[in-house]
Structure formats: C-alpha cells, structure tokens
N, C-alpha and C positions, 0 to 999 in steps of 0.2 A: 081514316088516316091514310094519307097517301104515301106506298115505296119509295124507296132509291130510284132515281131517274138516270134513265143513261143515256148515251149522244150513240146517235147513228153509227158512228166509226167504232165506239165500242160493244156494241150488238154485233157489226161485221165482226171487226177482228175476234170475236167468240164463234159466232159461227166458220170464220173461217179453221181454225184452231183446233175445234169438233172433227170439223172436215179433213184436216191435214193427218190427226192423230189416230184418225181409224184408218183402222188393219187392211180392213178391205178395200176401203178406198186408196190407200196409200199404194198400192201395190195391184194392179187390175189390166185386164186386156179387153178390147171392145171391138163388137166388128159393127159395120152398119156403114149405111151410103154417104158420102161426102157431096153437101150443097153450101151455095153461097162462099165458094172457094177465092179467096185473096191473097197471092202473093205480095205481099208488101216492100216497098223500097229497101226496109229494111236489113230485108231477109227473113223474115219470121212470118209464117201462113197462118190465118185466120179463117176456120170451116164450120160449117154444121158437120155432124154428124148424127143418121138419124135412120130410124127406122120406119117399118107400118106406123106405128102408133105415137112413136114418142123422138125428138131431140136435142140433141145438148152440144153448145156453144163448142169449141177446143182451137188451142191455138198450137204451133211447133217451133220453138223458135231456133234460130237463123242457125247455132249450132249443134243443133238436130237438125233442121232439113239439109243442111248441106250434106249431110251422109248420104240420104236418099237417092236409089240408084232410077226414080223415073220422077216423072211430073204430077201431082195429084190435079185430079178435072172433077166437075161436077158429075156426080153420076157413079165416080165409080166407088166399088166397094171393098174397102179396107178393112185389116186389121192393126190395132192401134194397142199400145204397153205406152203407159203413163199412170197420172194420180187424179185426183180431185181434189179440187182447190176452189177459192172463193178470189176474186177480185173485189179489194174491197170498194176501192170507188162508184163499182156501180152497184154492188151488191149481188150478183151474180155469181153463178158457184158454174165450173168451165172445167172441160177434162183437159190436163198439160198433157202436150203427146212429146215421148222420149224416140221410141220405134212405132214405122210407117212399115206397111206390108199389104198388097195384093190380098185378097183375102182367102184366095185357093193356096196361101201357103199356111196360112192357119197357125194358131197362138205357140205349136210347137216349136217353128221356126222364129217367131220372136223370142222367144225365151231362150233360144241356144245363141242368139244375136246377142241377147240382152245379159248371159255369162259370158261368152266369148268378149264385150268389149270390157266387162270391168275384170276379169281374168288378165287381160291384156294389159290395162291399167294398172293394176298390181305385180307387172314385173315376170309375171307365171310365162309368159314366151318368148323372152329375152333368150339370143344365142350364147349368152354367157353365161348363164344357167347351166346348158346342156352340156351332157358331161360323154368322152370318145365312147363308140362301141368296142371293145376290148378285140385285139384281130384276132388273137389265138387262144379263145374259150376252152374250159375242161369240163362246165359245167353252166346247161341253160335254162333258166327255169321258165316254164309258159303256164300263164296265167288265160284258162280258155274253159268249155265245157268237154268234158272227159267224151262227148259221144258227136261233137258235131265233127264237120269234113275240116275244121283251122288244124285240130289235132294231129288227124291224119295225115296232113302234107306236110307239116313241120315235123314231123318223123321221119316220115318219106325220102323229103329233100334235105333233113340234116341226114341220116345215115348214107344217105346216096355222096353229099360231100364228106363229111368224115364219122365212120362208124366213132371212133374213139371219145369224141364230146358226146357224156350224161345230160339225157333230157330228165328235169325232174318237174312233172306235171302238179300242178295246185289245180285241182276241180273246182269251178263255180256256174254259178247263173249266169248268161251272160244278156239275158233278158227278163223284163216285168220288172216289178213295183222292189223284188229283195235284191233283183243283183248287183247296183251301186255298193250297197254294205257288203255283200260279198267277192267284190271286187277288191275293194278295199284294204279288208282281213286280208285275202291272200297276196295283195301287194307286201301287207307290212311284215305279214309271215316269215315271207322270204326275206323282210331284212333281216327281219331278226332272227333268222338262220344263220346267214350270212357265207352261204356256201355256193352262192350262185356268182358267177360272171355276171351276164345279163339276163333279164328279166324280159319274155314276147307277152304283151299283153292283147287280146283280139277275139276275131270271131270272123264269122262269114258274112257275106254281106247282108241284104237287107232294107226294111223299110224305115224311115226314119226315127218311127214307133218302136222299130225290131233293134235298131242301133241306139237307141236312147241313153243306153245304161252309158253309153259312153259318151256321154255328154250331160254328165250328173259332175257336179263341183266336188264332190266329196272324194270320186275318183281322179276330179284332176289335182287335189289338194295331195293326192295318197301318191300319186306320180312325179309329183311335182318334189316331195317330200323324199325319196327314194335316193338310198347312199349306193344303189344298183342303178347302172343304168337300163334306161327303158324305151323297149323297139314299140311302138305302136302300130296292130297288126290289126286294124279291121276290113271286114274285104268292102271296100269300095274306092272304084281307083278317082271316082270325079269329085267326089264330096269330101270334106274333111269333117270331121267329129273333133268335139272341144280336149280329148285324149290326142289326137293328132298331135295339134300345136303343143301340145304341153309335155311330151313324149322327148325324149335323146335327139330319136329317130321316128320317122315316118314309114313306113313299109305300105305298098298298095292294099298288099294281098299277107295273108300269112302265109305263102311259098316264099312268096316274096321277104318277110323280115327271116324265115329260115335261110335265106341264100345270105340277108345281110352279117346275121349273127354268128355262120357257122362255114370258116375260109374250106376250098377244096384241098384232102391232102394231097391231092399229085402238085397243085398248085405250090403246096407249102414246101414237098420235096424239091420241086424245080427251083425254088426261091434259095434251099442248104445248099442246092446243087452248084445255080450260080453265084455263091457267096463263096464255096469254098474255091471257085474256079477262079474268081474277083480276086481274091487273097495270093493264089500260088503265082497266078501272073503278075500280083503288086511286088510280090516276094523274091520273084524271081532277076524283074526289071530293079529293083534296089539291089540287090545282088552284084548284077553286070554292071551299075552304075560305080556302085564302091570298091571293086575290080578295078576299071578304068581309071576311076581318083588315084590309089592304090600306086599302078603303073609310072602315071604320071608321077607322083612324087617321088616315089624312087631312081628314075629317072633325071632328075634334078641334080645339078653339080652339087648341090651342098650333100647329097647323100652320096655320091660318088667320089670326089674329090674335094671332103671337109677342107684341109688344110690349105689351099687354094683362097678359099676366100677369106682365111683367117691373114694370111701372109697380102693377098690385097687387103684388106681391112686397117692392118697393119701399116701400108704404107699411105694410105688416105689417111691414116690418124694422124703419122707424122707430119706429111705435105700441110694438114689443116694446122701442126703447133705450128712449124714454120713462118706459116702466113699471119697467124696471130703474134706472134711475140715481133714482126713486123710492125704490125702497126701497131701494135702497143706502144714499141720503142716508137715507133715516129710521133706516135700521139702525143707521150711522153717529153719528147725535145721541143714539139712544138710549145705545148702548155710550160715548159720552163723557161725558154723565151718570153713568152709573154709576160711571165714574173716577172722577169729581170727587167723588162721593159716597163712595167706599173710601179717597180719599186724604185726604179731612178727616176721617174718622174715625182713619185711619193717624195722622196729626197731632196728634189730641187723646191720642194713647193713647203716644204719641211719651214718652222721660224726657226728652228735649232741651225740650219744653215745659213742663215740669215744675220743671227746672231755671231758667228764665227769671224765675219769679216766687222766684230767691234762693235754692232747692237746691242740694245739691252731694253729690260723694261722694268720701270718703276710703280711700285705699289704705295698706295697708303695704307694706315693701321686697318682699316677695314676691308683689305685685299683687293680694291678696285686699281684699275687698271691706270697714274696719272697721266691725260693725254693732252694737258699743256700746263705750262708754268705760272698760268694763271690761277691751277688748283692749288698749288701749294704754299707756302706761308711761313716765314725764319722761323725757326727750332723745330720743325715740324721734322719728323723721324720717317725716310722714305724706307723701304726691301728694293733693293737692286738685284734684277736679275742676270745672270750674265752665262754666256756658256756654258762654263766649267764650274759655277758655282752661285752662291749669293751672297751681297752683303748687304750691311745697313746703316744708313748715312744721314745726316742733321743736317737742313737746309740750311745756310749760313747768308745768302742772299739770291 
C-alpha cells in the first residue's frame, strides 16, 4: 500500500520550517573564510563561507550590507550573526547574514552591534527620553564595586567640590556572568528608596570582556526604566558600552560623572553672590527711574496750577457751543428753505389747484374715472367732483 505523496515545494517548505523554528539555528554567529564573493547590482552579496573542511552558501542583503563599514574579498575571514534558512526554489538550506565583522573582533562585538541596533529601534536612546542631571544634588547614589578605584575618585572629587552632598554607595559585581542581575537590583533599589537625586552607575576601565556587564540588555532595560536620573560612568573615554547610550548622561570617566553630578560650592556661592548683586543694582536703577517719573509729573502745570487748565478748558467748551449752534442754525435755514421750495412746487402740481380755477371730475357708479361723453348714456347717475365738495347728477343728454 502506497503513502501520501507529496510535491517537491512541500517537502521544501517542511524542511524549511524545521530549519527556521530551531533555536539554535534561528539565532548563531559563524566565523570562517569568505569565497566566491558577488556584489550584486542589487545590492545584496552572495558568498561562500567556509572552512578546512566544510561550506555553506550565505547571502547579505542590500539592507544589511549597506551598514558595513568595509568591502568583503575573497579570502578574507569574518565573523558573521545571522539564521539558517532554506531557499526553497533550489532546495538549499544558506546562512542569512544580519552582522558582518573582521574576525579579530570576535562574536562579542557582534552581539553588542546586534543590542545596540535593536535597542535603538525601540526608542531606548531617543533625547527625549533623557531626563536633566539635577544642578544642585543633596543626595548621590553610585552604583559600582565598594573596592575598585570608580569609588575612590567619586569620593575624592565629590568632597573636594562640595563636602555637603551624601554619597550613598549600593555595592555590586561589576563584572562576570552575576553582575548584569546585580546591577540591576541595585538600580531599582534606589528607586524604590527614592532618596536619591541622581544615580553614577560604572567602573574602571577595561577589556571588552571586563566591561561586558554593561552591555547586558537587562541593565539597559533597568536604566532605561529609572524615575532617577542616570550618569553613566565607565572608564573608557573611546568606546561606548550599550549603558552609555541609554544613560541621562555620559561621563568618560567616574572623576568625570563626579564633577558632572556634584556643582563646586565656591562656584555655587559666587553664583548667590552675583544674583544678590544682579537684584540691588535692578533695584536700585528702578528706583532712580521712578524718582525721575515722579519729578516730572509733579512738575506739570496740572499739578501746579489745577485751575488754569480748568478755566482754559472752560473757555474751548464754550468757543466749541458757539460754533455748533452756528451751524446748526445755518443747517437749520438752509433745510427750511428747501421745504418751502418742494412744497410750492408740490402745490403747483397739486389737481386740488387745478380744480380751483373750475375743474372737476366725474365718476360712474363703479368709481372710474369718465374720460369722454362717449362713456355715458341718459339717466345714467354721474359723482362730481369739485373743489370744495361733491355732488351727484343724471345725465339728461
């Protein structure tokens, strides 16, 4: 009895599926020589990559190689972060490469590439984010190991500028496999204290291995997450750690974020000093200015001789009725003129004048006007109108 039969594309797409959903393949770094190198028109590179013994296909596409800070050649030998996957057209299974790297930088440095860019992506190093370092702290807490040299200088150089701001130290690892988690702890500690200003988080410098803890995501999540704000203080002044970016502030050194975090008080007295000196000379200069106002207005005839302007005022009121009842009256004769001149023309043009010199008009019973003797007809009963009256009369022929 023969199986299920199944089509080429569906045997790929299984093995590809396999290949996608495992762990280890999903997720892997690979070093080994680059042959049969292809820059394509595209933009997407098409390489072996391979060792003594064994190779496998990989391609980079266009927006991953554009990142890359050199040219890949035959020969040379990389470190590569990517997945395994199948093509299914040919049936091929090919490593996808995300990060390209020199191989003397080693899978450490892809993997701090490979947080830092989706760190980035998610918003964790936007300036809007970062919140001011406070200028005039009472209280700082650092986050370091109770016995290396960061401690030290951030004692040193806070007391040297101002004895008066509490240093309140939180002890951790600040290297090997625990100190990411205890980094952490003591970030959140202090929040949830909540008696600190700001928070130096660091260490001394170091090998990339020895700085690691600060390029763990859990400490940038715990940084990132902080209602304190946060100096990042590890000593190395060329490199940044993924705590850099994600930090308030940056400090080179931990002298360095002590000088940022903690203002000098002669500084701070010179600053009351010329504030209060700012103030007596504003205070002084409005003074003399509302003196001068002052002067002036008193000065002024209406404060010295009220009455004066009252008595002029007095006689501009009168001169102004004067001129008004002027032309009032002339406006006045004129417009009554004009009356009398519209109302005898009204008058001439009047039929009641008309009538006077012996006009009249006749009506019939239906109030029309008769306007010849051909409208009317014996016994027919006209209305006469006539100046001073009306009467009403039977046409007789």
């Amino acid at each position: 009895m023969r199986s299920y039969v199944y089509t080429v594309t569906q045997v790929n797409r299984y093995v590809k599926q396999l290949l996608e959903n495992d762990v280890f393949l999903r997720d892997v770094f690979v070093e080994g020589e680059i042959s049969n190198f292809k820059a394509h028109s595209s933009g997407h590179f098409y390489f072996t990559l391979k060792d003594e013994n064994a190779a496998v296909d990989a391609v980079m596409f266009r927006t991953d190689a554009q990142k890359l800070k050199f040219m890949p050649e035959n020969g040379m030998r990389v470190t590569v972060y990517g997945h395994i996957s199948m093509y299914e057209k040919t049936g091929k299974y090919q490593l996808y490469v995300s990060i390209m790297e020199p191989a003397g930088k080693g899978a450490l440095y892809l993997a701090y590439e490979k947080l830092k860019e989706k760190l980035d992506a998610n918003g964790y190093f936007d300036k809007s984010h970062k919140k001011p370092i406070p200028k005039y702290p009472e209280c700082i807490a650092v986050v370091t190991s109770p016995t290396g040299a960061a401690i030290r200088d951030i004692i040193h150089i806070s007391g040297r500028r101002d004895p008066s701001v509490r240093l309140v130290v939180s002890p951790v690892l600040v290297q090997g496999e625990d100190a990411p988690a205890d980094i952490v702890r003591a970030i959140r500690e202090i929040n949830e204290w909540g008696g600190a200003d700001t928070i130096i988080v660091g260490r001394g410098g170091g090998s990339i291995e020895d700085l690691w803890a600060f390029n763990d995501e859990s400490v940038a999540m715990a940084i990132y997450e902080s209602d304190i704000p946060v100096i990042s203080a590890v000593g190395h002044e060329t490199d940044f750690t993924i705590a850099d970016f994600v930090a308030d502030m940056r400090a080179s050194t931990p002298s360095a974020a002590a000088e940022i975090a903690v203002p000098e008080a002669v500084s701070f007295g010179d600053i009351v000093k010329g504030l209060v000196n700012r103030m007596n000379l504003s205070a002084a200069g409005k003074l003399r200015d509302n003196r001068l106002a002052l002067d002036t207005l008193v000065n002024k005839n209406v404060f010295r001789y009220p009455a004066d302007d009252i008595i002029n005022d007095e006689i501009t009121v009168s001169e102004l009725y004067k001129r008004l009842d002027r032309i009032v009256s002339a406006y006045t004769e004129k417009k009554q003129m004009n009356l009398c001149a519209l109302s005898e023309g009204l008058e001439r043009l009047s039929p009641l004048t008309i009538m006077k010199k012996g006009y009249c008009l006749a009506y019939n019973k239906d109030g029309c006007i008769v306007k010849s003797a051909k409208d009317t007809h014996s016994g027919q009963k006209l209305d006469i109108k006539l100046y001073d009256g009306d009467i009403t009369v039977t046409v007789e022929e």
